[in-house]
N, C-alpha and C positions, 0 to 999 in steps of 0.2 A: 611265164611272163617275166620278163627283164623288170628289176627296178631302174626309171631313170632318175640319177640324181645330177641336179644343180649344180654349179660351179662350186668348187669347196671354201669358198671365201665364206668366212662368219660374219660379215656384215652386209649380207643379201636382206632389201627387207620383208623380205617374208618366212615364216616360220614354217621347220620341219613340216608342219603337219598342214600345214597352207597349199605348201608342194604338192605332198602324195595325194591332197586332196584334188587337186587343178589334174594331174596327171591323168587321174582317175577317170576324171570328168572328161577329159580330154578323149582319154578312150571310149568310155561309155558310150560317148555323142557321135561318135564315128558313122560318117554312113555307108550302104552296104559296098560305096563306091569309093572309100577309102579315105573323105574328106570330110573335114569341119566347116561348119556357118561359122561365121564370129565368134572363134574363140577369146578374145578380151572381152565380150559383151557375156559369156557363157559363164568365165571364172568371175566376174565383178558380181555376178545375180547370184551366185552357189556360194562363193568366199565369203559375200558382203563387205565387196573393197570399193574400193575408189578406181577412177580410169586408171591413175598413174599405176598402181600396185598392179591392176589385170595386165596391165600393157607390160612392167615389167616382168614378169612370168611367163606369157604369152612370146617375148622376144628372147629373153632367156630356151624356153624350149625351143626356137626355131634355131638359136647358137647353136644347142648341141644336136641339134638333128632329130626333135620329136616329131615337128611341123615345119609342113618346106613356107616359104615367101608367101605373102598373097597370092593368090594365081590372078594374071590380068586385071594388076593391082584394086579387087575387091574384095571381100571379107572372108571368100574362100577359101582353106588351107590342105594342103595333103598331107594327112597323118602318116607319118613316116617309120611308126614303131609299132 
């Protein structure tokens, strides 16, 4: 398995270990059809963050190519890694 890492900017705000956590989770949840329910609503319950912080994570991974767009702008996401 690939680690993916975040943008290398030191003032992202979430910490190392917030990341590899969301990642995780991110894969974990996958279904056998290759996609995610609500991943901002997924990382906010497992991190214990707020919308802002899920959301920016959540958008952060679709920058780099974790998770593609909504699909048919709903909560839908394809895991991409």
């Amino acid at each position: 398995m690939v680690m993916i890492t975040p943008n290398d900017s030191t003032d992202s705000p979430w910490s190392p270990e917030q990341w590899d956590k969301a990642v995780s989770l991110i894969r974990k949840h996958k279904t056998s059809q290759g996609t995610i329910e609500s991943p901002v609503s997924l990382v906010q319950r497992h991190l214990l963050v707020g919308y802002g912080l899920g959301l920016a994570i959540v958008t952060e991974m679709q920058r780099i190519g974790l998770i593609s767009a909504a699909i048919d702008g709903g909560t839908v996401r394809q895991v991409l890694d």
